[in-house]
VEXDREN-2710 file (C-alpha; in Angstrom, 1 decimal):
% VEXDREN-2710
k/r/px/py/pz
1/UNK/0.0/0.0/0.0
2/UNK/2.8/2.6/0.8
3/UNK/4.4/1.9/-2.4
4/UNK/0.9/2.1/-4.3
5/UNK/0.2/5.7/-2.6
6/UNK/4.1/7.0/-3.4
7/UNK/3.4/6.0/-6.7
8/UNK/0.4/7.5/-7.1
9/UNK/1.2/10.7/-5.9
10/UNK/4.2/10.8/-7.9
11/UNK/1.9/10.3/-10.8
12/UNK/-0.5/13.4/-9.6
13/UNK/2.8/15.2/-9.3
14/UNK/3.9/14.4/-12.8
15/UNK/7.2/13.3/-11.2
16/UNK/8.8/10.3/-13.2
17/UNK/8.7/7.0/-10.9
18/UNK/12.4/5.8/-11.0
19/UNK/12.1/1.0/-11.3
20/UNK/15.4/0.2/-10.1
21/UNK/19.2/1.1/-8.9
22/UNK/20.2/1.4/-12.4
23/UNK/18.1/4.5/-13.6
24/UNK/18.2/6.1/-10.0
25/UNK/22.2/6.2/-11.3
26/UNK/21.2/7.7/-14.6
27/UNK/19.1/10.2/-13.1
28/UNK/22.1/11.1/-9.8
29/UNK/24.1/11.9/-13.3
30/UNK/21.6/14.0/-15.4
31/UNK/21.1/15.9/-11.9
32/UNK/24.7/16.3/-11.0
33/UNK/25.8/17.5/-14.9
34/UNK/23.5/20.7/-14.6
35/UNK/25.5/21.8/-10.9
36/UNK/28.3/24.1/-11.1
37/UNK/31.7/22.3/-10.6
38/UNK/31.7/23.3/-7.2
39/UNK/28.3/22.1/-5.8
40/UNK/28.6/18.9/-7.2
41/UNK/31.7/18.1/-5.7
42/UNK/29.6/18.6/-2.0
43/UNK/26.8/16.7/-3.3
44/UNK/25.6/13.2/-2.6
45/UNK/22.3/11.1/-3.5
46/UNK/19.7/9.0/-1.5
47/UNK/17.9/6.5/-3.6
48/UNK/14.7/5.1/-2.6
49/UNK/13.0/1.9/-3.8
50/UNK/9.6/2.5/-4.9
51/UNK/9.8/6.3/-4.2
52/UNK/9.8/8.5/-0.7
53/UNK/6.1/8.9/1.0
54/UNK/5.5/12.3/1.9
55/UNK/6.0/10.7/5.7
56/UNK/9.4/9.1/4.7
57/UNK/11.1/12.8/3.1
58/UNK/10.1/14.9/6.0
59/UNK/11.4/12.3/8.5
60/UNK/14.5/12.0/6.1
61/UNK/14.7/15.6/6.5
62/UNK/14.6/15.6/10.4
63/UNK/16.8/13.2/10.8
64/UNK/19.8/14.9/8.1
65/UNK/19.5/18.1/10.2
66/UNK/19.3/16.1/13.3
67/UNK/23.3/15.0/12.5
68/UNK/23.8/18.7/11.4
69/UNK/26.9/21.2/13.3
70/UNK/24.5/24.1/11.5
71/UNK/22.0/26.5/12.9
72/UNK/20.6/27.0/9.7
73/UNK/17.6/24.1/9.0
74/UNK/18.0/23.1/5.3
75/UNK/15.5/20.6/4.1
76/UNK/16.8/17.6/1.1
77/UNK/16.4/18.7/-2.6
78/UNK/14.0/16.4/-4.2
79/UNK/15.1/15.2/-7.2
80/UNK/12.7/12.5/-8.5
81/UNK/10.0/10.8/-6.4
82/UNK/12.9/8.1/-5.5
83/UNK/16.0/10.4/-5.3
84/UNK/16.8/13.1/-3.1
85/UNK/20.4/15.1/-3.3
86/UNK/22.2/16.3/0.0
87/UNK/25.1/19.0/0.0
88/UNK/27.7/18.0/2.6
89/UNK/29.0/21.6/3.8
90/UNK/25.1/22.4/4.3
91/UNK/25.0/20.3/7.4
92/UNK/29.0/20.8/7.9
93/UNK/30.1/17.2/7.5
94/UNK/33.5/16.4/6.1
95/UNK/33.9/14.5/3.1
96/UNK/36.2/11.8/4.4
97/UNK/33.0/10.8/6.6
98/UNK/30.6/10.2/3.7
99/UNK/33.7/8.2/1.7
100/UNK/34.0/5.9/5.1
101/UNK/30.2/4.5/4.0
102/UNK/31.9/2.8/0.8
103/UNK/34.0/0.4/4.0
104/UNK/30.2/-0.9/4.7
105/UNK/27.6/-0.1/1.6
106/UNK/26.2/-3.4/-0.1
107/UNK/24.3/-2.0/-3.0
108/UNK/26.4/0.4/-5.1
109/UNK/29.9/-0.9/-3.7
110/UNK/31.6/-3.9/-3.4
111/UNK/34.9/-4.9/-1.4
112/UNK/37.7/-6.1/-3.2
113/UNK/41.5/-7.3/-3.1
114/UNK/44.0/-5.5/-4.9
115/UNK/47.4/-7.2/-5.4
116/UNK/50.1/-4.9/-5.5
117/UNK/53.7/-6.5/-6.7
118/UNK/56.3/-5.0/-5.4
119/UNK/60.3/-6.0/-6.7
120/UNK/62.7/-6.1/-3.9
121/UNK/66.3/-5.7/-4.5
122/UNK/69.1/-6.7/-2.3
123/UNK/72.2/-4.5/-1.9
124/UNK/75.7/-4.9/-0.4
125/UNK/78.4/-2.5/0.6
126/UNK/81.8/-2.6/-0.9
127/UNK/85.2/-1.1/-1.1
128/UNK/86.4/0.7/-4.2
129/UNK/89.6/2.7/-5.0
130/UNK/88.9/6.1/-5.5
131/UNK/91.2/9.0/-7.1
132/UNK/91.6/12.3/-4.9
133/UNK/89.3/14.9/-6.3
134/UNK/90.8/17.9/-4.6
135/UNK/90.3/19.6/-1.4
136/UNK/90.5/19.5/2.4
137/UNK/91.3/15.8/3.3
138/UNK/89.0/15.2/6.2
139/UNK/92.0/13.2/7.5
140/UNK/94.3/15.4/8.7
141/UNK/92.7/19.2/7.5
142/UNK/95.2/19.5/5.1
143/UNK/94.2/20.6/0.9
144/UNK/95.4/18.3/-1.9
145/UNK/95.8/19.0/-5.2
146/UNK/93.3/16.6/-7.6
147/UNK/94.2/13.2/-8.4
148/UNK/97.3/13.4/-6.0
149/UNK/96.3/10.3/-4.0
150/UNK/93.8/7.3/-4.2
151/UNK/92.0/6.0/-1.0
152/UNK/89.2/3.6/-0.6
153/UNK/85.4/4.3/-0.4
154/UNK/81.8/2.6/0.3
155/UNK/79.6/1.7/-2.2
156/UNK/76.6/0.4/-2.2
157/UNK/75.9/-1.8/-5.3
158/UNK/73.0/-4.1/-6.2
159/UNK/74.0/-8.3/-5.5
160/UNK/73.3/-9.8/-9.0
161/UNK/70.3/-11.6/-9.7
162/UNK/69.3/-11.3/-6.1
163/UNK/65.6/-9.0/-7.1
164/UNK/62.8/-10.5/-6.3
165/UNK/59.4/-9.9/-6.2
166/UNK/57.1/-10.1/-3.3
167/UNK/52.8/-9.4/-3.3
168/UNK/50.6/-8.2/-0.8
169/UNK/46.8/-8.2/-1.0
170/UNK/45.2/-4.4/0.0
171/UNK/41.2/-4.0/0.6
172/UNK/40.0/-2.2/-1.8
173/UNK/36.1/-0.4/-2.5
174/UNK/34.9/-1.1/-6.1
175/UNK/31.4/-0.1/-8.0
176/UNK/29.3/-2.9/-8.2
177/UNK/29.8/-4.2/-11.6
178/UNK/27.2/-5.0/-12.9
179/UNK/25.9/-1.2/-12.8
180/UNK/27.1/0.8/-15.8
181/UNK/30.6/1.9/-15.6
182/UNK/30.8/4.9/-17.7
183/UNK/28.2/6.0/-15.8
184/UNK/29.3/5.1/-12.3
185/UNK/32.5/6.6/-13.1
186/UNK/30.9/10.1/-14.7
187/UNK/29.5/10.6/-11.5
188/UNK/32.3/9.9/-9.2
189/UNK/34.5/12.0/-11.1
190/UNK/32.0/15.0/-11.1
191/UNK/31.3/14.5/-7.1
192/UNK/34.8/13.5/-6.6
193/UNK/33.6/11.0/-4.0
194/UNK/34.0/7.1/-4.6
195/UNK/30.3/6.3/-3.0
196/UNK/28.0/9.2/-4.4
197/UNK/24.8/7.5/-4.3
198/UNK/23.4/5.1/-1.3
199/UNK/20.1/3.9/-0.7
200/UNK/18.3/6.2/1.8
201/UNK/16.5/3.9/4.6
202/UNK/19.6/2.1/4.3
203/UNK/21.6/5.2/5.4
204/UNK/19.1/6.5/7.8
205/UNK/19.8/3.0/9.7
206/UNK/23.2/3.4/9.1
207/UNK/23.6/6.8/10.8
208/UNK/21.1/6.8/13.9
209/UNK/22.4/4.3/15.8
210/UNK/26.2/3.6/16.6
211/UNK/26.5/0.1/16.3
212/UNK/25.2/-1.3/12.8
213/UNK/22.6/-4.2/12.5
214/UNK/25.1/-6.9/13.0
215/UNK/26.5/-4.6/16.1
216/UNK/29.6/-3.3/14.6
217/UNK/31.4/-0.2/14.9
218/UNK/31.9/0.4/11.2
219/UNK/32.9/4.8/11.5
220/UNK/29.7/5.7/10.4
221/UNK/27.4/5.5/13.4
222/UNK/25.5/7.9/15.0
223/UNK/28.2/9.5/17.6
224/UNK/30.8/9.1/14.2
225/UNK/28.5/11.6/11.9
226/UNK/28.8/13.9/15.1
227/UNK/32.2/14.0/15.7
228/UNK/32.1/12.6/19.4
229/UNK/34.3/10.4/20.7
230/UNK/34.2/11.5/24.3
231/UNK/32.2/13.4/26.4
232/UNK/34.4/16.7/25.9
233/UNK/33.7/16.6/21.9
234/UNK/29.7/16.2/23.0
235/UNK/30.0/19.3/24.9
236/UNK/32.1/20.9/22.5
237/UNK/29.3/20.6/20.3
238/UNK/26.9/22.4/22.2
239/UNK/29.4/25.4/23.0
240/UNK/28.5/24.0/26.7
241/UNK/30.1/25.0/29.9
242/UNK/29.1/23.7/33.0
243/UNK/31.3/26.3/34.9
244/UNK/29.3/29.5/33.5
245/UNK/25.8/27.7/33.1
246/UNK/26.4/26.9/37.0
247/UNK/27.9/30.7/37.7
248/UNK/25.1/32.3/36.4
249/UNK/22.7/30.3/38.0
250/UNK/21.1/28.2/35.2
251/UNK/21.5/25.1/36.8
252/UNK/18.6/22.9/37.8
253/UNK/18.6/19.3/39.8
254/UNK/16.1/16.5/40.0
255/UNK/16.0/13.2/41.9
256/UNK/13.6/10.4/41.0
257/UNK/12.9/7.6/43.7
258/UNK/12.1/5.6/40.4
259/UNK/12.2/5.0/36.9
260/UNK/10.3/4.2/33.6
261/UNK/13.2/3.4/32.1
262/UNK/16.0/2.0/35.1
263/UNK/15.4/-0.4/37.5
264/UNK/17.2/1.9/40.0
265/UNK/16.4/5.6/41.2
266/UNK/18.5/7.9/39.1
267/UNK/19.0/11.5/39.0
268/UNK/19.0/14.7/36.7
269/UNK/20.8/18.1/35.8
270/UNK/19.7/20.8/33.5
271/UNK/21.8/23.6/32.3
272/UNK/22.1/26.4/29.9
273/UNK/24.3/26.6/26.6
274/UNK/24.9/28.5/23.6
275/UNK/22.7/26.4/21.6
276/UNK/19.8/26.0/24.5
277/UNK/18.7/23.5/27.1
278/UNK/20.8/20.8/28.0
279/UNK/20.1/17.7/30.2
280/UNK/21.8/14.8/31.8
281/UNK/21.0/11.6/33.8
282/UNK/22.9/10.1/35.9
283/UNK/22.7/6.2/36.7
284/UNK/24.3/4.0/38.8
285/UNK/25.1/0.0/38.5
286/UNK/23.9/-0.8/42.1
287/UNK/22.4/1.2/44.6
288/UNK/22.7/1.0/48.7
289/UNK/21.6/3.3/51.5
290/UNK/24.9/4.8/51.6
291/UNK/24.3/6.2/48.0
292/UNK/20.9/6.8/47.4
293/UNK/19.7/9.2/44.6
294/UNK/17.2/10.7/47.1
295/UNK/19.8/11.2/49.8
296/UNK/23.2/12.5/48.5
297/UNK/21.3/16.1/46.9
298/UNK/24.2/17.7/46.8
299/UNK/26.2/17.7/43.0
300/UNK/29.4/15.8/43.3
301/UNK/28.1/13.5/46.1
302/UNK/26.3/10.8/44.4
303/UNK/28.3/8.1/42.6
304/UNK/27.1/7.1/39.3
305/UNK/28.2/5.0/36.7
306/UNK/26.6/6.2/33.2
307/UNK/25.7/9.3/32.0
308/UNK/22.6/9.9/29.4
309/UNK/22.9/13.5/27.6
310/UNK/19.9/15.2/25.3
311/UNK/20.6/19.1/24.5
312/UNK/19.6/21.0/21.4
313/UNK/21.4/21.3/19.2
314/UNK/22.6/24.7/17.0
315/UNK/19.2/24.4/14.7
316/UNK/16.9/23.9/17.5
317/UNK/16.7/19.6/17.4
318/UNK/18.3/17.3/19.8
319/UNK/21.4/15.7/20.0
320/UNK/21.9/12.6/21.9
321/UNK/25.1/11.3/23.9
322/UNK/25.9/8.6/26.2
323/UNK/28.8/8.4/28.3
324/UNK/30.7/6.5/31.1
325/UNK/31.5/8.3/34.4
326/UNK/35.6/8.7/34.0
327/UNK/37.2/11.9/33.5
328/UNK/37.3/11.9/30.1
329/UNK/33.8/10.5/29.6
330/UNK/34.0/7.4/27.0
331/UNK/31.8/7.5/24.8
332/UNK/29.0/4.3/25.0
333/UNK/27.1/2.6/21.9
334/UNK/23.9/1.5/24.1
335/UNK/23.4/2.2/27.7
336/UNK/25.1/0.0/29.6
337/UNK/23.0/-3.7/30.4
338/UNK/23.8/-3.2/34.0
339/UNK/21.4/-0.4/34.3
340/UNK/18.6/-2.6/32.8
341/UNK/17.2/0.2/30.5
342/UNK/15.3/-1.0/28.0
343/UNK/13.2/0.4/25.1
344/UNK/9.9/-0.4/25.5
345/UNK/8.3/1.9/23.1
346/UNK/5.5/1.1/21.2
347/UNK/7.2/2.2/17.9
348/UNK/10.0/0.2/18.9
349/UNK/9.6/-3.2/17.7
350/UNK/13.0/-4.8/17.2
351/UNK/13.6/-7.8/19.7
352/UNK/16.6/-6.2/20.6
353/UNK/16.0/-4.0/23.4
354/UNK/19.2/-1.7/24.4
355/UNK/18.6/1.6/24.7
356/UNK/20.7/2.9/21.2
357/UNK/22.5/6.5/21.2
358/UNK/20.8/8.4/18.1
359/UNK/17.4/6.2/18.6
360/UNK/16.6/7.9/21.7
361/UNK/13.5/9.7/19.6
362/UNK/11.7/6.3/19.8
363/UNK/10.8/6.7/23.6
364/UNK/11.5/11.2/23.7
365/UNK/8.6/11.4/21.7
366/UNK/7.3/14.6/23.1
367/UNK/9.6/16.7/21.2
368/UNK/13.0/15.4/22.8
369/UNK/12.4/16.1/26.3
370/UNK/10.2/13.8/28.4
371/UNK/7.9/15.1/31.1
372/UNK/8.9/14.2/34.4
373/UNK/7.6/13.6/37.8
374/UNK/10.2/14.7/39.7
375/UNK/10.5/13.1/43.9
376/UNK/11.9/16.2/45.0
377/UNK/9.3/18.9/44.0
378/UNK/6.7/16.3/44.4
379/UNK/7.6/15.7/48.0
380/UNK/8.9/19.5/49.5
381/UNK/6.2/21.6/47.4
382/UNK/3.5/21.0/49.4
383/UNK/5.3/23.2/52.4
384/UNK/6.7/19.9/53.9
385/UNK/10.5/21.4/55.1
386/UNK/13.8/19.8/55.0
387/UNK/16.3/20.3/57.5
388/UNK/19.5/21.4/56.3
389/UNK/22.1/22.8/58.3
390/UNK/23.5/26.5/56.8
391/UNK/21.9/29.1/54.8
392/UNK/24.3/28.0/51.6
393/UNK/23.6/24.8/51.2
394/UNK/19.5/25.2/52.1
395/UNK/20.1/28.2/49.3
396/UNK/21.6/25.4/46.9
397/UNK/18.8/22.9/47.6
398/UNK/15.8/25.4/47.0
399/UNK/17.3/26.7/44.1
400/UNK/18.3/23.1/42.7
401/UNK/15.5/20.9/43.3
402/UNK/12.5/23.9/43.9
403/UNK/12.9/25.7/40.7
404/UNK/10.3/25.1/38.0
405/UNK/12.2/22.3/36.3
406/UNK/9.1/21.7/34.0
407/UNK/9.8/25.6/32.7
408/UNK/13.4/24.2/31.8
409/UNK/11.8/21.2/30.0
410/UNK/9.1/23.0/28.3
411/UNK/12.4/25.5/26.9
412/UNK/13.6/22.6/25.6
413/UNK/10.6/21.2/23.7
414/UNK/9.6/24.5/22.8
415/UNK/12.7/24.8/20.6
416/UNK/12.8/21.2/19.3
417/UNK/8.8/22.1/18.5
418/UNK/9.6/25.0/16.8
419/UNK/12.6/23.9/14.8
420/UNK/9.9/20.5/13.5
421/UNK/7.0/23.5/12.4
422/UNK/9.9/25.3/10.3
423/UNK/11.5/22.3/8.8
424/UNK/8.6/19.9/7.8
425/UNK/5.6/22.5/8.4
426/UNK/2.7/23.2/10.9
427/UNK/1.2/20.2/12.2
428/UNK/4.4/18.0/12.7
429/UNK/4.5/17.8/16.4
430/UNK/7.1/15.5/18.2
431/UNK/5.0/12.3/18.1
432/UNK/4.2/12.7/14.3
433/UNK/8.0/12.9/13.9
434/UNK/8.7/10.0/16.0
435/UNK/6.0/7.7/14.4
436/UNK/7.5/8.5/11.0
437/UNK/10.8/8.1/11.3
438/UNK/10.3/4.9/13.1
439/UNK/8.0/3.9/10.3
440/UNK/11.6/4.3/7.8
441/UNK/13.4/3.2/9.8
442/UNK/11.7/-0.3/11.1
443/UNK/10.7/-0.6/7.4
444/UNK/14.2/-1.7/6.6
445/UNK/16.1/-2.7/9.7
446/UNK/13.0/-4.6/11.2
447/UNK/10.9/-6.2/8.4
448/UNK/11.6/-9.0/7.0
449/UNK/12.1/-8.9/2.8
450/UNK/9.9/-11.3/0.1
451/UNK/10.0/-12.0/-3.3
452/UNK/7.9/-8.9/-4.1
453/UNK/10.0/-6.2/-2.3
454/UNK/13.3/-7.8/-3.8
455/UNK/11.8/-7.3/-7.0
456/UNK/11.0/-3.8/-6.0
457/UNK/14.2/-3.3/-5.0
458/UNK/15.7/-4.6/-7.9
459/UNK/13.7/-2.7/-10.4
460/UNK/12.5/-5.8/-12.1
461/UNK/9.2/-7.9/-12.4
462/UNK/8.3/-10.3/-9.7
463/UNK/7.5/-13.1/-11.9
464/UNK/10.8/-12.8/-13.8
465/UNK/12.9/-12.5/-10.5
466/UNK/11.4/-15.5/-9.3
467/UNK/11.9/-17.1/-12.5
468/UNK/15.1/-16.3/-12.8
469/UNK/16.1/-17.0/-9.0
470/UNK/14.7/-20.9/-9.3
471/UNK/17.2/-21.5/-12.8
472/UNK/19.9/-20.0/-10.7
473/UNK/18.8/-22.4/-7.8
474/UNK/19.4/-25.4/-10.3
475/UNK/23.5/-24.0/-11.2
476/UNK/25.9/-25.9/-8.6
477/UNK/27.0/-22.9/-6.7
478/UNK/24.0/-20.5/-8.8
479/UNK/22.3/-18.8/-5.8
480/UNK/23.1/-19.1/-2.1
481/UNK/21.1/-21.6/0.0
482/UNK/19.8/-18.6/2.4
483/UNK/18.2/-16.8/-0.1
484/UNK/15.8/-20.3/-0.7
485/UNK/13.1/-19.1/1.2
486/UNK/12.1/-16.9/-1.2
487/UNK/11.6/-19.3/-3.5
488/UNK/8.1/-20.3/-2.1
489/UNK/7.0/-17.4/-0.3
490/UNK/8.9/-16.8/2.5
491/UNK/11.4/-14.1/3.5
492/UNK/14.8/-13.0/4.6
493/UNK/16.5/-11.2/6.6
494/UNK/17.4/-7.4/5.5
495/UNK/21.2/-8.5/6.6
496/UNK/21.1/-11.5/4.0
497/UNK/20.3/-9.3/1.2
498/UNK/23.0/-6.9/2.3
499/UNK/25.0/-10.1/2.2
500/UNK/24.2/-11.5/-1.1
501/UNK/22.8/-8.3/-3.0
502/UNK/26.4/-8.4/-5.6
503/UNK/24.5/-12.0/-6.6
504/UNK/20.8/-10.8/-7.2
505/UNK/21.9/-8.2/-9.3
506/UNK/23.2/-10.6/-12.2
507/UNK/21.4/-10.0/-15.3
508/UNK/17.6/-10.9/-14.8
509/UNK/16.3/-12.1/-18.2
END
């Protein structure tokens, strides 16, 4: 049905509906030949099989400017009602980042071997007789004239027939083959990149989590398309400092006696930077009386293990960050099993339950930043008093943990709200967004692939996939035995396509 609608409103739109890999290719170069020089070298494609739904762009849009360093929201250019074209320095990305996708991208590259030969010579030093040319003897100081003495030198001099040559294999990224290669190559040399066209959804997964489908670091993750590597890059992004935000009073606490999300108590920090509102949990592996969330109010004096950061970002959206408790703040995939969160979502339907940096929009669906019922407001609002020795520290509690912390979190959405209406249009609240993208994004990481998708994805006819798939089937060695099921109407996983996609893309007759 989605396909049916794209189509159809393509049609209405009197947009041409792109069948396959192939043409999405022809139409990356008819697109790229009418940019000056200088804009096609920071542009890149996202192909979509069977077209983007209007659902699908403005999610794809949310989530480019999601990853963007910019303040300035810039929407994709739509080039056909299956391709949309990026510009790298619009969202501030380097372009050694994008050519790191070509180490993991199944349907446009493949990886290869490259032999180099290499012809090793062997030397040895020996002593000639030499003829004085003139000047200072390094001997004794003194000048002699030219030829008025011989002495004996080094030199080095090949050892006859001693060359030989030695190989080494090097990994190498290639163009799928079986996609034209004037063409291929025509668009590589006018984008200057070696993987200027990728499938969108495929990206999308690629870049909002850190750890791929098979749970690899591959350089392209979510925390990789940021730049973070530790907590000090996260804040670097932000322009945060804790320091001033602290100084100047913009500093708010909360404690929570429990959690939807921990099995443990766990608390919060808000502060102020450059960019907006920025938040952070704190979560510990066990918990005892002598370090109770509730108990030790003060910052510094409760011991946590894990750190969860949301903050907006410089166009008004939400980056994500997770982080161990050393100094220097490693950076984390997932949050950490011995915390126990889990994502229990109802748009999260994967069986695989971590809690993913970059997929944090699946349970924030309120426009980043969750409502909270906080224990400490909750419990001392209601004129119930506290008894704290010294006017500083009763100072630091009221102004920590009484202050209107729902103000601070309402700042927060209100920005990430905003920045939604002025990217994708009025009516595209938080949970619109978040039912969206997970819509993309479960619609190739989650569900499983059949004969009639593959042919959609292959820009061929069902019947002649299938055809072609059983005479292959029937070849010793023709078509790989996990690909059978789709032989009589079952599926796949996405990751076995990925796998054997250089094999369906053999000539279909």
């Amino acid at each position: 049905m989605r396909n049916a609608i794209a189509t159809f409103c393509c049609l209405l739109a009197g947009a041409q509906v792109l069948a396959g890999p192939n043409e999405a290719l022809a139409a990356a170069v008819a697109d790229v030949r009418t940019l000056p020089t200088e804009a096609a070298k920071q542009t890149r494609y996202l192909w979509m099989p069977g077209g983007y739904t209007e659902d699908e762009r403005a999610a794809l849009n949310w989530h480019v400017n999601r990853l963007s360093k910019s303040a300035k929201l810039r929407r994709v250019r739509v080039v056909g009602a299956d391709l949309v074209a990026i510009c790298l320095d619009h969202y501030r990305w380097p372009e050694s980042l994008w050519e790191k996708l070509g180490d993991v991208e199944p349907y446009y590259t493949i990886r290869t071997e490259e032999i180099i030969v290499e012809v090793v010579e062997e030397y040895e030093v020996v002593q000639v007789v030499r003829n004085w040319p003139g000047g200072k003897w390094p001997g004794d100081g003194k000048v002699y004239a030219a030829n008025s003495f011989t002495y004996y030198a080094e030199e080095k001099r090949k050892k006859p027939g001693a060359a030989k040559k030695t190989s080494t294999k090097k990994a190498v990224n290639a163009p799928n083959p079986i996609y034209g290669q004037r063409i291929v190559a025509e668009l590589q040399q006018r984008t200057g990149s070696l993987t200027p066209l990728v499938r969108g959804d495929w990206w999308v997964v690629q870049t909002s989590r850190q750890v791929d489908l098979r749970n690899r670091e591959t350089g392209t993750g979510y925390s990789d398309w940021l730049g973070v590597r530790d907590r000090g890059d996260f804040l670097a992004l932000i322009r945060f400092s804790q320091k001033d935000s602290e100084d100047l009073g913009r500093h708010v606490r909360g404690a929570f006696d429990r959690s939807k999300v921990a099995p443990h108590g766990r608390q919060l920090a808000g502060f102020d930077s450059v960019c907006g509102k920025v938040f952070m949990t704190l979560d510990t592996k066990t918990i005892d009386r002598k370090n109770l969330p509730t108990e030790l109010l003060s910052p510094g004096a409760y011991q946590h293990d894990a750190q969860e950061w949301l903050a907006n970002s410089p166009n008004g959206l939400i980056f994500e960050g997770l982080f161990d408790s050393s100094a220097k703040g490693e950076r984390q995939a997932t949050v950490p099993d011995f915390i126990g969160a889990f994502n229990t979502s109802d748009l999260w339907v994967s069986l695989d339950k971590r809690v993913h940096v970059g997929l944090c929009q699946t349970c924030h669906v309120e426009d980043g930043f969750r409502p909270v019922n906080e224990w400490a407001r909750r419990t001392f609002r209601g004129g119930l008093k506290i008894d704290i020795a010294g006017r500083k520290e009763q100072q630091e509690f009221e102004d920590l943990y009484l202050s209107d912390l729902d103000k601070q979190l309402d700042e927060g959405r209100r920005r990430h709200a905003e920045a939604l209406v002025e990217l994708n249009g009025a009516g595209w609240t938080g949970r619109k967004n978040a039912t969206a993208f997970a819509g993309l994004y479960n619609a190739y990481a989650e569900a499983p692939v059949n004969i009639k998708r593959l042919a959609l994805e292959r820009g061929v006819e069902e019947k002649a996939l299938l055809d072609w798939m059983r005479a292959q089937s029937q070849v010793p060695g023709g078509m790989p035995v996990s690909l059978a099921g789709l032989l009589n109407g079952g599926t796949v996983r996405r990751e076995t396509i990925e796998d054997f996609w250089p094999v369906l893309t053999l000539k279909v007759k």
